[in-house]
C-alpha positions in Angstrom: -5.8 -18.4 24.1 -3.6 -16.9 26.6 -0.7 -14.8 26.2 2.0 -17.5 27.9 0.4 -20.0 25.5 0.8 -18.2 22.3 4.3 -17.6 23.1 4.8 -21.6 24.0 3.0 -22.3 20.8 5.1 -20.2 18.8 7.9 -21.6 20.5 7.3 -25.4 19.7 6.6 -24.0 15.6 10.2 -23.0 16.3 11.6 -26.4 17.1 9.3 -28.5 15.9 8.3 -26.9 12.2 4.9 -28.3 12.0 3.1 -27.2 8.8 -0.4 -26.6 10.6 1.0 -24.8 13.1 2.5 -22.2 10.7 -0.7 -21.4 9.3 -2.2 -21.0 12.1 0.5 -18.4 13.0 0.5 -17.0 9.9 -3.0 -16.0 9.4 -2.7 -13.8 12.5 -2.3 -9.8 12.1 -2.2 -7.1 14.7 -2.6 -3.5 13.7 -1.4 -1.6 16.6 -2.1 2.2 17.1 -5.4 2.0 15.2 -7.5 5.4 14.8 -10.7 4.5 17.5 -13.0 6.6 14.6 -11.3 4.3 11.7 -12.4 1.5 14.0 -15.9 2.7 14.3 -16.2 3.4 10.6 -15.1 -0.1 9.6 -17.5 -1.5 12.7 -20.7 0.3 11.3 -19.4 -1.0 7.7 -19.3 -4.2 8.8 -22.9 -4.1 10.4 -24.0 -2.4 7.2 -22.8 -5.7 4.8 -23.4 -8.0 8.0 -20.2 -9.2 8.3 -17.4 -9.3 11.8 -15.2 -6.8 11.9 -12.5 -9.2 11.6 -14.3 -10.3 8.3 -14.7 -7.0 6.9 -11.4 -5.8 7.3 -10.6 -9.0 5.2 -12.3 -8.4 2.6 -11.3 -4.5 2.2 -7.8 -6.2 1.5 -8.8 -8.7 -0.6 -10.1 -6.3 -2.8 -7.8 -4.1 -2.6 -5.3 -6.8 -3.4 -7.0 -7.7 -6.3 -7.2 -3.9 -7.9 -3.2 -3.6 -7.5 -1.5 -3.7 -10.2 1.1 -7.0 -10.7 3.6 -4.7 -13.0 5.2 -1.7 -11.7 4.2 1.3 -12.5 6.1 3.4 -15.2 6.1 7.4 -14.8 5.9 7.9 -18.4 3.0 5.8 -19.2 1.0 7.4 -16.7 1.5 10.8 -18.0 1.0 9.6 -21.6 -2.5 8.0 -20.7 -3.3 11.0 -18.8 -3.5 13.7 -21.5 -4.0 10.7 -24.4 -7.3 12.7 -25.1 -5.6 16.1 -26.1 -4.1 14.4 -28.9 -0.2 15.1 -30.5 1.0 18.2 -30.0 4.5 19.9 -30.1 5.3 22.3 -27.2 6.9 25.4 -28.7 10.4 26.0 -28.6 11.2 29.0 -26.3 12.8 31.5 -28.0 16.0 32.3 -25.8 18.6 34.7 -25.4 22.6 34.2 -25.8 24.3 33.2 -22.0 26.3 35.9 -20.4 29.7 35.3 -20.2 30.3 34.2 -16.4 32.0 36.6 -14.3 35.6 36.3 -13.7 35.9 37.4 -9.8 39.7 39.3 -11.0 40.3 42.7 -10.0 
């Protein structure tokens, strides 16, 4: 498909809101910028499962999609599941000195 007709089609989805026409826009994606050696190492991944490039990078998302987590993420949970094996412990209270009264600045 060329250029001038993917902007005409897009154009006609515009004014014409045809269902089939949106998913056929929608399923598109461009990465631009791409690293040339993350290209080769997804190509040679690809060959490895024998699968298209455009196929593999597919289903790196969809699996990645499906390991995300649905719930955000809560800071405190995380840090209580990471040292859940140590047990309860207290931490110490730091012994500390009295504050020194601030300096006044007078002469």
């Amino acid at each position: 498909m060329t250029r001038q007709s993917q902007v005409t089609r897009k154009l006609n989805l515009s004014t014409a809101f045809n269902i089939k026409n949106i998913a056929a826009i929608m399923s598109n994606i461009t990465i631009q910028n791409f690293d040339d050696d993350f290209k080769n190492r997804l190509q040679k991944r690809a060959d490895y499962y024998g699968r298209s490039l455009e196929e593999e990078a597919k289903e790196i998302i969809r699996a990645v999609l499906k390991e995300t987590p649905v719930e955000p993420l809560n800071l405190a949970d995380a840090i209580g599941k990471r040292f859940a094996d140590l047990g309860e412990f207290e931490i110490p209270a730091i012994p500390r000195e009295p504050l020194r009264e601030p300096p006044t600045f007078k002469n």
